[in-house]
N, C-alpha and C positions, 0 to 999 in steps of 0.2 A: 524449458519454457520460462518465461520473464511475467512475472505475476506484480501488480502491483494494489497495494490497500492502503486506499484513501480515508484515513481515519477521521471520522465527523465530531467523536466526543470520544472520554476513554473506551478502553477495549476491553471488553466483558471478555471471560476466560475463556467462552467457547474462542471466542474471535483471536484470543492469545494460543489456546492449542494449536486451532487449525495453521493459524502463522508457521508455528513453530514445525510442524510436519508438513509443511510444503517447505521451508528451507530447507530443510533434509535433502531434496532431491530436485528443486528450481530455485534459481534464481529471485527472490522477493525482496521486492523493496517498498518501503511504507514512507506514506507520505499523512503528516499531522497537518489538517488544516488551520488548527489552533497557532499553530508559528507564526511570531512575529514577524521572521523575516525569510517568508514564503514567497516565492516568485510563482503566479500564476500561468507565467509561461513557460516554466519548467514543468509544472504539473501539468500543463497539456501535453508539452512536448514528453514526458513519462508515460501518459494514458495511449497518446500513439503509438510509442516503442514498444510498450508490452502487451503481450498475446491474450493477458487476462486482466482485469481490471473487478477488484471488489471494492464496493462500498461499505463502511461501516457507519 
């Protein structure tokens, strides 16, 4: 499974465990909104690709 979390401000430790136990066994990839050089249609095109989509 391709999980991806869209991080709105830092990442409180729950939001860092559960990260880290779902790469253990899916595919996760995080996306910081904070980036300066964030392409908006890469992040869509991310929200599509993956089967799960969290916000933080």
């Amino acid at each position: 499974m391709k999980i991806l979390h869209i991080i709105n401000d830092d990442l409180s430790d729950l939001a860092k465990e559960i990260i880290d136990l779902q790469s253990q066994a899916h595919e996760v990839k995080i996306v910081k909104l904070s980036d300066k050089e964030l392409s908006y249609e890469a992040v869509v095109d991310d929200i599509f690709s993956c089967d799960r989509v969290v916000s933080w």
